[in-house]
C-alpha positions as CSV (number, residue, x, y, z in Angstrom):
1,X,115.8,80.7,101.0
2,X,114.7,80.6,104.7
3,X,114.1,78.1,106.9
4,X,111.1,77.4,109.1
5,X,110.1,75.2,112.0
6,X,106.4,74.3,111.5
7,X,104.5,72.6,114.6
8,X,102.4,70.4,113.9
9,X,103.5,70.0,110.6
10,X,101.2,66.5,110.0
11,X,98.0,67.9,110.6
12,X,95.5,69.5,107.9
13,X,96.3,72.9,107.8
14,X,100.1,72.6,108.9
15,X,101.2,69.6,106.5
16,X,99.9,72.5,103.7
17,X,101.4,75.6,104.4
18,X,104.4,73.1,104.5
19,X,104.2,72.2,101.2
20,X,103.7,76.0,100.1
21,X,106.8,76.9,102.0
22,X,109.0,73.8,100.6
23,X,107.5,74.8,97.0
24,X,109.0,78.6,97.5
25,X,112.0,76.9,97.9
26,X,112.5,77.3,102.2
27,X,113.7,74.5,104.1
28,X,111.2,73.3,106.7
29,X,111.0,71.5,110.0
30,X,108.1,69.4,110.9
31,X,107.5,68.6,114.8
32,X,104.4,67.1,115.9
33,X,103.7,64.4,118.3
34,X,101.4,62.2,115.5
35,X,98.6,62.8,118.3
36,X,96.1,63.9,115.7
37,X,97.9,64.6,112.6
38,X,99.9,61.6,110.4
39,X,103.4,60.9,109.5
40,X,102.0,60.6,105.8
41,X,100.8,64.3,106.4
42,X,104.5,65.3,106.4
43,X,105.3,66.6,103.1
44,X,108.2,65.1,100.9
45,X,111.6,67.3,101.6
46,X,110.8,68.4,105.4
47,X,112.7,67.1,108.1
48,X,110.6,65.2,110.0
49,X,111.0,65.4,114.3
50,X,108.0,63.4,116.6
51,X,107.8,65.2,119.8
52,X,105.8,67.9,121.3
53,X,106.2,71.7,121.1
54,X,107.7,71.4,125.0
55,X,110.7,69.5,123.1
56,X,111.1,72.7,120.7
57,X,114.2,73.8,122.4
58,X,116.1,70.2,121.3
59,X,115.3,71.8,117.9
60,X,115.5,75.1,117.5
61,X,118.8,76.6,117.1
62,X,119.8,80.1,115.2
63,X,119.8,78.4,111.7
64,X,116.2,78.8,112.2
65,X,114.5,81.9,110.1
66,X,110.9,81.9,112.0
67,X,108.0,79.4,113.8
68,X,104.7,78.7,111.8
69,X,102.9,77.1,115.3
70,X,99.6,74.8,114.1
71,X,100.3,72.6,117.4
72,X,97.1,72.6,119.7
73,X,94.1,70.3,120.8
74,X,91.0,72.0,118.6
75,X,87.7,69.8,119.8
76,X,85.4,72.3,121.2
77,X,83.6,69.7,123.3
78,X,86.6,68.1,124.2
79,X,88.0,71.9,125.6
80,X,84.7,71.8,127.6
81,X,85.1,68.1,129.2
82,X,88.5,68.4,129.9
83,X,89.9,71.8,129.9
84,X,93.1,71.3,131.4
85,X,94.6,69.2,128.3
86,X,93.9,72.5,126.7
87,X,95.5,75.0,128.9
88,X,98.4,72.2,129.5
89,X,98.7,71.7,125.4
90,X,97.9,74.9,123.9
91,X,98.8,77.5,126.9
92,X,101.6,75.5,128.5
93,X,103.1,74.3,125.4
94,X,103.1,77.3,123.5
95,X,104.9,79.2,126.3
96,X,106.9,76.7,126.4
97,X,107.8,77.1,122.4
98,X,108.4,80.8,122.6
99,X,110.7,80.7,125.3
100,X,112.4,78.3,123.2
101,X,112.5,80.9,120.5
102,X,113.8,83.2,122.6
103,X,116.6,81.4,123.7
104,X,117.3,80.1,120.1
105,X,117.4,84.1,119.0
106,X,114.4,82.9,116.5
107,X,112.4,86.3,116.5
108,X,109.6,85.5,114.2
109,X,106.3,83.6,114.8
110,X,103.3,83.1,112.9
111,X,100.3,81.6,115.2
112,X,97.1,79.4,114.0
113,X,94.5,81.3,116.2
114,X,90.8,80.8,116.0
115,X,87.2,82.8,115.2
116,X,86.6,80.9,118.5
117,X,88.0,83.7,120.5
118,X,85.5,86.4,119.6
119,X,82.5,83.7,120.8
120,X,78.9,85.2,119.8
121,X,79.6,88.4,117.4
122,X,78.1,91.5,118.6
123,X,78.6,92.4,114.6
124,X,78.7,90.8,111.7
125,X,81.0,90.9,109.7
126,X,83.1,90.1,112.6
127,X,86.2,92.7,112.6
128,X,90.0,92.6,114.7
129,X,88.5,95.0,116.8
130,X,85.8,93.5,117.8
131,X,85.4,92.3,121.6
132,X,86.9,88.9,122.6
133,X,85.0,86.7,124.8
134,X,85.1,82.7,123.9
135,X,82.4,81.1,124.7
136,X,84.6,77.5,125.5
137,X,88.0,76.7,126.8
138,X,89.4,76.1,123.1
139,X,88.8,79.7,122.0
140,X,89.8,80.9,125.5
141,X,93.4,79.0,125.1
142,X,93.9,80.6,122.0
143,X,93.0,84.1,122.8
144,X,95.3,83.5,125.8
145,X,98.3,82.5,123.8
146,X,97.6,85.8,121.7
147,X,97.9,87.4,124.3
148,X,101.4,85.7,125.7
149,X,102.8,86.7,121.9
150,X,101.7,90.3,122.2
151,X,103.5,90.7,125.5
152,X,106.5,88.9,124.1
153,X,106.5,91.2,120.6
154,X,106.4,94.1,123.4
155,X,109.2,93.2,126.0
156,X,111.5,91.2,123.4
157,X,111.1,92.3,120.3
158,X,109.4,89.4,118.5
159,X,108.1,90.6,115.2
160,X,104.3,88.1,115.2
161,X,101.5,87.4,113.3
162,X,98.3,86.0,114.4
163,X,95.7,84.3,112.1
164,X,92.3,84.0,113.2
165,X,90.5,81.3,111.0
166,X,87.3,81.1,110.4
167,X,86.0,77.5,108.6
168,X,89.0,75.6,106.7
169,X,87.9,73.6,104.1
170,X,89.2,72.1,100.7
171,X,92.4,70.1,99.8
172,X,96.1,70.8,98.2
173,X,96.3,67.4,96.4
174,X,97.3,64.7,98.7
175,X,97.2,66.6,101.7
176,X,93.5,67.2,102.9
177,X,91.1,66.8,106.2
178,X,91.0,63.9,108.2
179,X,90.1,64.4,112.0
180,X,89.1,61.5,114.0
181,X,86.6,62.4,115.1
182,X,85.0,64.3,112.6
183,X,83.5,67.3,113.6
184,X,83.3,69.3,110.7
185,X,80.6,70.1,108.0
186,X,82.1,68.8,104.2
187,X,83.3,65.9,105.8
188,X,80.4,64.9,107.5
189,X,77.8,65.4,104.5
190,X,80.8,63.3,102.2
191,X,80.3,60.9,105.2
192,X,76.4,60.6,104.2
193,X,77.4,60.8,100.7
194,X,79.2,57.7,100.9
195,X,76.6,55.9,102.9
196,X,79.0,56.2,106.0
197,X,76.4,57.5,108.3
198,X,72.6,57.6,108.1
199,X,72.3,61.0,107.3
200,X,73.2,64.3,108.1
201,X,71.8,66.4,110.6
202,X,70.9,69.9,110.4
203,X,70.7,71.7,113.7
204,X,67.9,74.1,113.6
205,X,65.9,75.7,110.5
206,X,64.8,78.3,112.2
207,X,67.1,80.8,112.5
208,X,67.1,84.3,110.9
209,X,68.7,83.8,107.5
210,X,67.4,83.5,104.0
211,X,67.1,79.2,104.8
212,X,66.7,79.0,108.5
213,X,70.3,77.8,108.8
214,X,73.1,78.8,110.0
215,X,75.8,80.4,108.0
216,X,79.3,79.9,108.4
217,X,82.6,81.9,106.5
218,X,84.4,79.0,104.5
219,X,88.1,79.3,103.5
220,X,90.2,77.2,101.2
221,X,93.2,75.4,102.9
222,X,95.4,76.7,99.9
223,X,93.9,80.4,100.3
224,X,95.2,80.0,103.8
225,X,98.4,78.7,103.3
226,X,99.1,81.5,101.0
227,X,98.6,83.8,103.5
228,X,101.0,81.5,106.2
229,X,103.8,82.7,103.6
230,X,102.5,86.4,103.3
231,X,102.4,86.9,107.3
232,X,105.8,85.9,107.7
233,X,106.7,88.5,105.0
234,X,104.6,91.0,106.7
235,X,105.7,90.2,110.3
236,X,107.5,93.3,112.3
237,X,110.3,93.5,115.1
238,X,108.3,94.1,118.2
239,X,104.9,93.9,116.4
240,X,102.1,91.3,117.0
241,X,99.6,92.1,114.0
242,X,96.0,90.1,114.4
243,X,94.6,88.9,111.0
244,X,91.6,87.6,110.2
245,X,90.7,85.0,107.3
246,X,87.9,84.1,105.6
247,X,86.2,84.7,102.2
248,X,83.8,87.3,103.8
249,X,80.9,85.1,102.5
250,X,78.9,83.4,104.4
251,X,77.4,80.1,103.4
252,X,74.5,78.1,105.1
253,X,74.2,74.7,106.0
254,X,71.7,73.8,103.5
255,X,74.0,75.6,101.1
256,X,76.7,73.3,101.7
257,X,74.9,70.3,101.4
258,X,73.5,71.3,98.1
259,X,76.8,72.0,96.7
260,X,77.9,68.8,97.9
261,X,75.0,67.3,95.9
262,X,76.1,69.0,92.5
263,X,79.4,68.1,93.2
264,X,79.5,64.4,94.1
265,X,76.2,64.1,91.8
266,X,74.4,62.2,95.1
267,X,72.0,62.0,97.4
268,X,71.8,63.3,101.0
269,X,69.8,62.0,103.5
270,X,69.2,64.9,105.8
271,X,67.8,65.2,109.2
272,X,66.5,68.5,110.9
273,X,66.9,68.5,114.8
274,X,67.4,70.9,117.5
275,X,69.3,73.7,117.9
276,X,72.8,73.0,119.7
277,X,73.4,75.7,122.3
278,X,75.5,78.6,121.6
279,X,75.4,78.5,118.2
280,X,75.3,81.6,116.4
281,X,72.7,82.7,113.2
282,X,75.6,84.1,111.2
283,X,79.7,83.8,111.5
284,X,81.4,85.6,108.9
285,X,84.8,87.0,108.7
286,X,85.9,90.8,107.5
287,X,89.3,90.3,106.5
288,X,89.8,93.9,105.2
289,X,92.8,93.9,107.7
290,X,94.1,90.8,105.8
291,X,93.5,92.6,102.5
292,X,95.5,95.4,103.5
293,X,98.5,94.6,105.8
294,X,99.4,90.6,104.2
295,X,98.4,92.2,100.4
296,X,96.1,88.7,100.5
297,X,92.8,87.9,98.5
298,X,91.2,84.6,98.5
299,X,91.6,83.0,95.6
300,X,89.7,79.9,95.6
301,X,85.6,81.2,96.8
302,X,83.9,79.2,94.9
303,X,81.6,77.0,96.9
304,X,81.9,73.9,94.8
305,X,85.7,74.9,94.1
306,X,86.8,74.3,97.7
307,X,83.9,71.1,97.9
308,X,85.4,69.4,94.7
309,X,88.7,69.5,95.6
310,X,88.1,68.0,99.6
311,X,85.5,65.1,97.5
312,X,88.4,64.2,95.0
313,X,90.6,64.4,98.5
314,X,88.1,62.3,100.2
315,X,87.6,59.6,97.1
316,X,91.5,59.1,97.0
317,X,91.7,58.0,100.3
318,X,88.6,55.9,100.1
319,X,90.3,54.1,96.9
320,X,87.9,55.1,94.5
């Protein structure tokens, strides 16, 4: 048994690779500042701490095993109107954390890093080694933290693991997605599904794929967890290894609201309109790295899997 300090711990992703960790038996360690994610989030049998990942060092102390860091402002748009929360929250802070680390003699990290820091693929599948340039400040903040662990695995030894996601998606039970705002896809169309907005909009049917939308790489929340706990295995002593994870399987936006159709057995009222700048045709993962180094497969591809399980999320909260 190990024990693990998981920031932001209440949000989507991080309250379910807590519950993975506590179900393998570690002891875990929830801080997060309840500025986007919820105290419910927390998973029964983690210590619970509010604060922000610049109050790290009040926790940390050499009982600790490793870091699993999910703590960071996301919105894209948001990174774009005010990009110095980003580099205060997600540069600042993170430094912040690993210096904590450091001081605490914890010597093993594994970071929630983005697709965003590639920006528009030159190739697709989209490979580790393919060139980083974000296209907004999110993306940039995360590529930059990457780039703080790598010089730490270098000049002290921190053995690191960074996971670049593509699209999350899908529930573990009672823990599922719940951003306000909602800027994500399944949610959205479950939005229109429940008669909680118009419709959904479809921006652009004219790009070069089989439907003339755009097709992203979805990934089950539980696939990624899975490979949260697989990383730390696979994390080395001076080492930063870059992952990425997605299904390698790209599906379109008309795709997705079809499945969501067959799934929730409803209509969706759907509205085409223009393009949104800078967003590319196609986004899908290789995670042949992945594959190899973690020993990780998806296990949960199936479209209507990973939509069933968010809608049966999504009805729970909505008391149906």
């Amino acid at each position: 048994m190990s024990k693990y300090l998981v920031t932001g711990g209440a949000g989507y992703v991080g309250s379910v690779v807590a519950a993975h960790l506590l179900e393998a038996g570690h002891q875990v360690t929830v801080l997060d500042d309840l500025s986007t994610g919820f105290r419910e989030g927390v998973p029964a049998g983690a210590e619970f701490v509010e604060g922000r990942i610049q109050e790290a060092g009040k926790v940390l102390d050499g009982s600790f095993d490793g870091v699993l860091h999910f703590a960071a402002s996301s919105q894209v748009g948001e990174s774009v109107a005010d990009p110095e929360k980003y580099w205060r929250n997600n540069v600042a802070g993170s430094l912040e954390l690993i210096s904590a680390m450091r001081a605490a003699g914890v010597r093993k990290l594994v970071f929630s890093s983005t697709a965003a820091t590639y920006g528009e693929p030159e190739v697709v599948p989209i490979a580790e080694t393919a060139r980083t340039a974000p296209t907004n400040t999110y993306g940039a903040t995360k590529l930059a933290v990457d780039h703080i662990i790598t010089s730490e695995a270098v000049a002290h030894g921190l053995a690191a693991v960074s996971l670049r996601y593509f699209n999350v998606a899908g529930a573990y039970g009672s823990y599922g997605e719940r951003h306000d705002p909602e800027s994500h896809l399944i949610p959205l169309v479950f939005q229109a599904a429940l008669g909680q907005r118009p419709h959904i909009a479809v921006y652009g049917d004219d790009y070069p794929t089989p439907d003339g939308t755009c097709i992203r790489d979805y990934i089950h929340v539980a696939d990624l967890a899975d490979a949260h706990l697989l990383a730390l295995d696979a994390a080395k002593p001076g080492e930063h290894l870059i992952c990425n994870l997605g299904n390698g399987n790209g599906f379109s936006v008309r795709e997705v609201i079809e499945s969501v159709k067959r799934v929730t057995g409803r209509e969706i009222p759907v509205q085409v309109a223009a393009r949104r700048a800078g967003d590319p045709a196609v986004l899908v993962a290789s995670a042949e790295r992945a594959h190899q180094a973690l020993g990780w497969q998806p296990r949960r591809a199936n479209l209507d899997d990973i939509v069933a399980d968010a809608w049966k999320f999504t009805l729970e909260r909505a008391g149906q």
